[in-house]
C-alpha positions in Angstrom: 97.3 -16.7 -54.3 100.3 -19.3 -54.4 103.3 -18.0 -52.3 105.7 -17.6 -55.4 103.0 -15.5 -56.7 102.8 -13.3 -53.1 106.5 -13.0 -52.7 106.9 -12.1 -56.9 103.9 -9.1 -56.3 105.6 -8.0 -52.8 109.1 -7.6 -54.0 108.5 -5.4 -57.0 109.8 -2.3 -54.5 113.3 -3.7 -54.2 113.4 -3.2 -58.2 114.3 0.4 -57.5 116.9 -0.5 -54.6 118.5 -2.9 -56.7 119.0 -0.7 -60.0 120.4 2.3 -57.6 123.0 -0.1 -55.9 124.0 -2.0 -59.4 124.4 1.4 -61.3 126.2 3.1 -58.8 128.5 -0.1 -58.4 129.2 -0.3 -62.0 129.5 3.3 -62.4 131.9 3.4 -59.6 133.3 0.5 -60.1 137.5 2.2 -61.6 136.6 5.3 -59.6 139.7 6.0 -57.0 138.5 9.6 -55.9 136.3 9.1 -52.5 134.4 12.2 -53.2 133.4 11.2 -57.1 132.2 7.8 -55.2 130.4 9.6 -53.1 128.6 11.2 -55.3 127.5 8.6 -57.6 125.9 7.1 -54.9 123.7 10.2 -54.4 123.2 10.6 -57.4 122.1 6.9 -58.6 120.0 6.6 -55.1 118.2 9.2 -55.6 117.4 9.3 -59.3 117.0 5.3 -59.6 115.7 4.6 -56.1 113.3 7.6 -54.9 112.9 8.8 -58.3 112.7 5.6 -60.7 110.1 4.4 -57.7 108.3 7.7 -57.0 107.7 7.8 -61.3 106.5 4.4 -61.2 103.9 4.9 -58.4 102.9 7.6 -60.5 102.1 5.8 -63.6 100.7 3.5 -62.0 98.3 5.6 -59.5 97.0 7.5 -62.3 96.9 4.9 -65.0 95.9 1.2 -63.2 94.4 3.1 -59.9 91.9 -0.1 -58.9 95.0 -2.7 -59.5 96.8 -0.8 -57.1 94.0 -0.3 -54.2 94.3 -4.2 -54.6 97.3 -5.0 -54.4 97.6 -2.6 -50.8 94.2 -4.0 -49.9 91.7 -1.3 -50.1 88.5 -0.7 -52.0 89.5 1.9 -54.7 88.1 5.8 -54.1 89.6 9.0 -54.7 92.9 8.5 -52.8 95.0 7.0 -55.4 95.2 10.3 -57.3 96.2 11.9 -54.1 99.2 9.1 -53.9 99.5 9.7 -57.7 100.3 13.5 -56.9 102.3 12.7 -53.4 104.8 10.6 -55.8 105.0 12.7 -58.3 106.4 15.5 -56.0 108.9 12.8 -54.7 109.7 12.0 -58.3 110.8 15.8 -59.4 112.4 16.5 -55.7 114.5 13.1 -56.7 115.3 14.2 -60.0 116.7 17.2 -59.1 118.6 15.8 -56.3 120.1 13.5 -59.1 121.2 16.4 -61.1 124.5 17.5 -60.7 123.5 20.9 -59.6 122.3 19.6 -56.6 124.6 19.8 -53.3 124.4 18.0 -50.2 122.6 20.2 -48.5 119.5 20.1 -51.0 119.8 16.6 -51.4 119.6 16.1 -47.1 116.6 18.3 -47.6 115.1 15.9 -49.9 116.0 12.6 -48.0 114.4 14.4 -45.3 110.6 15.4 -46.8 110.9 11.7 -48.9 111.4 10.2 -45.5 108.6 12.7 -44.0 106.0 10.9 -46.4 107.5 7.6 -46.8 108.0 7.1 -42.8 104.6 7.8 -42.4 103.0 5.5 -45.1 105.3 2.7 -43.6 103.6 3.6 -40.0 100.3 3.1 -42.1 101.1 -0.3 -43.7 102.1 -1.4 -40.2 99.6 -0.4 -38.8 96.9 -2.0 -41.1 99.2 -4.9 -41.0 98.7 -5.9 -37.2 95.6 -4.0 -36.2 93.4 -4.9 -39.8 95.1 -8.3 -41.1 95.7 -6.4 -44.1 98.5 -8.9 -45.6 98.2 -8.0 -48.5 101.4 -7.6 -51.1 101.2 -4.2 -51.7 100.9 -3.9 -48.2 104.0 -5.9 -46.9 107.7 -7.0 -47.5 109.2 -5.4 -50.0 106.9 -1.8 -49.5 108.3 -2.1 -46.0 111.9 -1.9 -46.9 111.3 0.2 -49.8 109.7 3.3 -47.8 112.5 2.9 -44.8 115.6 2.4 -46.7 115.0 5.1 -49.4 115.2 8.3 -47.4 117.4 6.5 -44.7 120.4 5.8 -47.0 119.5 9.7 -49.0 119.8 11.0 -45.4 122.9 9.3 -44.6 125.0 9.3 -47.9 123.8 13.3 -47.7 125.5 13.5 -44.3 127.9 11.8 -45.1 128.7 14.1 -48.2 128.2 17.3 -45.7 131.2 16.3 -43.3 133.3 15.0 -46.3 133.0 18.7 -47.6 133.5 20.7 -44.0 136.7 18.8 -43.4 138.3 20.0 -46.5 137.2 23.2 -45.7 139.0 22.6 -42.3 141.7 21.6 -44.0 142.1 24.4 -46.4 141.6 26.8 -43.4 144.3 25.0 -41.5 146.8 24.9 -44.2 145.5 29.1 -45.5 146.5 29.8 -41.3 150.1 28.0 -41.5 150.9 30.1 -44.5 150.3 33.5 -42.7 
């Protein structure tokens, strides 16, 4: 395999990061309000990042399973329908913490059980990485970054969001207390 070739195949993960951060720039992009901003963000990372990615790992589990075992490095057997299913719950949590129902409580909750699975297949890829040689595309670079940054920046921009909304309830309480 030529190295243009390997690096093409390894970045197809950052598709998702990159879509998330261009929507939410140019949807932000004459927004002044730092809490519509916010928002956004959430919104975009998790419907274009965790969710556009989690839905494409689906398809692709469950449609081209023996392409995938390749491209991670592994003989295929029953496991890719068990990934199939793992990112399909990822995809539906990530929908709905795109939705504008959702709060930032939910969406932390999300971030957190995304970063649950997607922690631990990054501790797998490293591991067969430096213990098993496995160099594989789908099993470096772009994977890597993919499965650490997504629940990483849902966490934070949930947190974020969280103490954003207690210090204007702090603020209200302050100004309710003044009043009296």
């Amino acid at each position: 395999m030529s190295t243009s070739t390997y690096i093409a195949q390894t970045s197809v993960p950052m598709i998702w990061l990159v879509l998330a951060v261009a929507g939410a720039l140019i949807k932000t992009r004459n927004v002044t309000s730092p809490k519509a901003r916010l928002e956004t963000w959430q919104r975009w990372w998790a419907g274009a990042a965790l969710g556009g990615g989690s839905a494409w790992m689906v398809v692709s589990f469950f449609t081209i399973p023996g392409v995938m075992s390749e491209a991670i490095g592994f003989k295929q057997t029953p496991f890719e329908f068990e990934i199939g299913c793992a990112n399909l719950c990822l995809a539906v949590l990530a929908f709905r913490a795109a939705s504008s129902k959702s709060n930032a409580r939910e969406r932390l909750t999300i971030g957190l059980g995304a970063g649950m699975f997607l922690w631990g297949a990054d501790l797998g890829h490293l591991y067969q990485f430096f213990f098993k040689g496995d160099h594989a595309p789908g099993n470096t670079g772009g994977v890597l970054l993919y499965d650490l940054l997504i629940p990483a920046v849902m966490i934070a921009l949930a947190v974020r969001a969280q103490r954003s909304e207690r210090l204007v309830l702090l603020a209200g309480s302050e100004v309710a207390a003044r009043a009296m």
